[in-house]
DRENVEX-251932 format. One record per residue (C-alpha): z, y, x; residue in one letter. Coordinates in steps of 0.2 Angstrom, whole numbers, plus 5000, padded with zeros to 4 digits. Layout:
ZYXa
...
This chain:
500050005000x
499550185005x
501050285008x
500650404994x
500750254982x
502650204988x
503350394986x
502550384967x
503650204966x
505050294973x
504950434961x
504950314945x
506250204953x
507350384956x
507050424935x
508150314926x
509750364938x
509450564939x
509050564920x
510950454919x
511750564929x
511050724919x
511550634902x
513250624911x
513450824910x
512850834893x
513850874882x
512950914865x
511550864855x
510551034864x
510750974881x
510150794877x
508650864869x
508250974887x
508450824899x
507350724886x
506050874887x
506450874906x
506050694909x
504850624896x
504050794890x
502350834890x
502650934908x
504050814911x
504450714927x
503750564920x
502250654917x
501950704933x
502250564943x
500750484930x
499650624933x
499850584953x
499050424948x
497250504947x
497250514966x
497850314971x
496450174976x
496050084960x
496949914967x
498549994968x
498650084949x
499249924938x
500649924949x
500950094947x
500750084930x
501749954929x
503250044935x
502850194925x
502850114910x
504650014913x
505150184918x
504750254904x
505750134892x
507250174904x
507350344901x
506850324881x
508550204881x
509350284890x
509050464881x
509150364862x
510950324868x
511350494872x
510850554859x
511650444846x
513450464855x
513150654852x
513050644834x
514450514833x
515450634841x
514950764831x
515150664813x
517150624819x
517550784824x
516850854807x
518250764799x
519550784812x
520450894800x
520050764783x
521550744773x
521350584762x
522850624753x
522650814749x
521750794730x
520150814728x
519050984721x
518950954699x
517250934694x
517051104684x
516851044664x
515351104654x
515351184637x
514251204623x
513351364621x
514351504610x
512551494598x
512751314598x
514651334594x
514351434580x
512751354573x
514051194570x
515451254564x
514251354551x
513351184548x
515051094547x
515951224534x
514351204522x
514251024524x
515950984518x
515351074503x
514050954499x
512551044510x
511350924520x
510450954537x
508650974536x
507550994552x
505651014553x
504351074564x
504351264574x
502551274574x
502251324556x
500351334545x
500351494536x
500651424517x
502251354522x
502951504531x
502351654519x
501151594506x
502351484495x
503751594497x
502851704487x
501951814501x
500251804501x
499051874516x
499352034510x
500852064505x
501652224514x
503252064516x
501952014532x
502252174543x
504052124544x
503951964552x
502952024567x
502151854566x
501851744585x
500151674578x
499551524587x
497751524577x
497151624561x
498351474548x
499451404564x
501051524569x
502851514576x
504051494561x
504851684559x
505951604549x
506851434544x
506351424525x
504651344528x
505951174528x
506751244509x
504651224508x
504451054513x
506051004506x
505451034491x
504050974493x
504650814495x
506050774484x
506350834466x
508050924462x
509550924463x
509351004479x
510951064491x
510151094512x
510551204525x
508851244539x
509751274556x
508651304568x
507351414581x
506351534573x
505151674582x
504451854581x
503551974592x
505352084597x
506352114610x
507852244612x
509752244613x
509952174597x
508252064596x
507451924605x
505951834602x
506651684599x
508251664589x
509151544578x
509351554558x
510451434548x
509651464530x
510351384512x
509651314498x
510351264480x
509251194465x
509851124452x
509551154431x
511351264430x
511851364445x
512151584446x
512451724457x
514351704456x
513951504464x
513051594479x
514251714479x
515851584477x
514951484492x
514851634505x
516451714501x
517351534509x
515951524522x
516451704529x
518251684527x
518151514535x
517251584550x
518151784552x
519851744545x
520551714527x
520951914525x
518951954527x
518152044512x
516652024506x
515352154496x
513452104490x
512152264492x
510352244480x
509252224495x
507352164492x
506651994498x
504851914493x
505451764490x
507251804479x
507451884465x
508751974461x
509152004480x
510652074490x
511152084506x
513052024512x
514252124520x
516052064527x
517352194531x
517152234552x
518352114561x
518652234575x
519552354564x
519952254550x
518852354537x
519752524543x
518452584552x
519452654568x
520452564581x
522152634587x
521452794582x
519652804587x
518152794577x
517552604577x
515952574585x
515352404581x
515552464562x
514952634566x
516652684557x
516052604539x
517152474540x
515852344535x
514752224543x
512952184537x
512851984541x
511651894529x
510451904516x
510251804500x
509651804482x
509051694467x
507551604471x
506051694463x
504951584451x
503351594461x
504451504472x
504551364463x
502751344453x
502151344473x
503251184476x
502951124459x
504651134451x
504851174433x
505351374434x
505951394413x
507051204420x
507651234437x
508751384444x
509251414463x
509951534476x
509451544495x
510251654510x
509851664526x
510951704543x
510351754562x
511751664572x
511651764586x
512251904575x
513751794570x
513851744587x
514051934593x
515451974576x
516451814578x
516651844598x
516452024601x
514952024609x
514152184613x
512352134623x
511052004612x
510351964630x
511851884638x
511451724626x
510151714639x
510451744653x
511251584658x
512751704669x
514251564670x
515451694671x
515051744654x
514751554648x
516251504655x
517151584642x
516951464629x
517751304639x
């Protein structure tokens, strides 16, 4: 052998024990990382002693690459070691300080929504008086949501919705009587529901969204009057604002109710005074009254669309927004904190 070709067998012979020696010092996963760049990188010693290979005879390269290749495994082992003692160190200094006995962190316990809160404690009150749960579709044909609730395409009624329309017939409910619709529809009276659920219009300002939730009410039967509607959401509002809350109707106008009146309780912040401590109430603007539903005897249009008897069959309907309840029964002053998803506000209704 050329002497060129034993100092590149020296060199790979000398690896394995100056790259120990430098794994010796090093005392972190970092330093590992630099004698493996130093040794095996692409400018590494390894490398280096290979290149030199270029310039030997070609009878002496297998044994050259022979060596470089054991050499090379060496330091792979040897830096794979290493570097595995360094993260083991690392791991059981991370839980040098680990108490097993201290307790352990409470998962944090989720709650239902304040709208979802409400919505079932409204459905629960009307269903232990005999209300069933109805539940249809969100996305509405026009008949259904206006039509045979006596609001044809142009009826002025329209321009209140502001109507999310999907095609010319095909539209976001703006409202859950479509299911008193349906339900009609499909059974014959007696009829006692309730229709909680999404509804949509084209709004959106502290007190408006564009998508909220109604909980509506239907009764149809051959006797029934405005002192049962009246009977039924007097116990509803006391049971949901206290038993000393009051309750007054207003003649209101709705397409499909005749007569119509809109429901005020007496403001539970100032307990109908209309001022707190001495200043003016502002949730009830000092009136001392809260408007929260609306409601009315169901017109007869009404029922020839559905195909009910109108000189037979007699009904009442209301409606409720339940954010609106939601913002009276726990002082809520911001429609858009139902949504914002904050937990610190959420968190209040563990």
């Amino acid at each position: 052998m050329s002497m060129d070709t034993r100092d590149i067998l020296n060199d790979l012979e000398r690896l394995a024990g100056e790259c120990e020696s430098a794994l010796g010092q090093a005392s972190s996963r970092e330093a590992v990382e630099a004698a493996r760049v130093e040794f095996l990188g692409r400018k590494g010693r390894l490398a280096q002693a290979m290149a030199a290979m270029a310039q030997l005879p070609p009878e002496a390269k297998p044994a050259v690459g022979k060596a470089a290749n054991e050499a090379k495994a060496r330091l792979t082992e040897l830096l794979d070691a290493a570097l595995a003692e360094r993260e083991r160190a690392a791991a059981s200094l991370a839980f040098a300080d680990f108490d097993p006995t201290v307790p352990g962190r409470a998962p944090q316990a989720g709650s239902l929504h304040p709208v979802t809160l409400v919505m079932e404690e409204v459905c629960s009150i009307l269903q232990r008086l005999g209300f069933e749960v109805v539940a249809g579709p969100e996305v509405e044909n026009d008949w259904n949501n206006f039509e045979a609730l006596n609001m044809p395409p142009d009826h002025p009624a329209r321009d209140m919705q502001d109507t999310l329309y999907v095609t010319d017939s095909i539209l976001l409910r703006t409202h859950t009587s479509p299911l008193q619709v349906r339900t009609m529809l499909a059974q014959k009276p007696p009829v006692a529901i309730i229709a909680p659920g999404k509804v949509y219009r084209r709004d959106s300002d502290l007190t408006h969204t564009p998508m909220f939730h109604q909980i509506e009410g239907l009764l149809v039967d051959t006797r029934t009057s405005m002192s049962d509607l009246r009977g039924i959401l007097a116990h509803l509002c006391r049971e949901l604002f206290g038993a000393d809350t009051r309750i007054r109707f207003r003649p209101s106008f709705f397409p499909f109710t005749e007569p119509s009146a809109e429901v005020d309780i007496s403001c539970s912040i100032c307990k109908g005074q209309g001022s707190c401590k001495g200043n003016p109430c502002r949730v009830c603007k000092t009136t001392g009254w809260l408007e929260i539903l609306g409601c009315g005897m169901v017109d007869p249009n009404v029922f020839s669309a559905v195909g009910y008897d109108p000189d037979r069959y007699v009904g009442w309907a209301f409606g409720m927004g339940v954010e609106r309840i939601a913002m009276l029964k726990y002082g809520i002053g911001d429609l858009r904190m139902f949504f914002e998803n904050d937990l610190r506000f959420l968190g209040q209704f563990y």
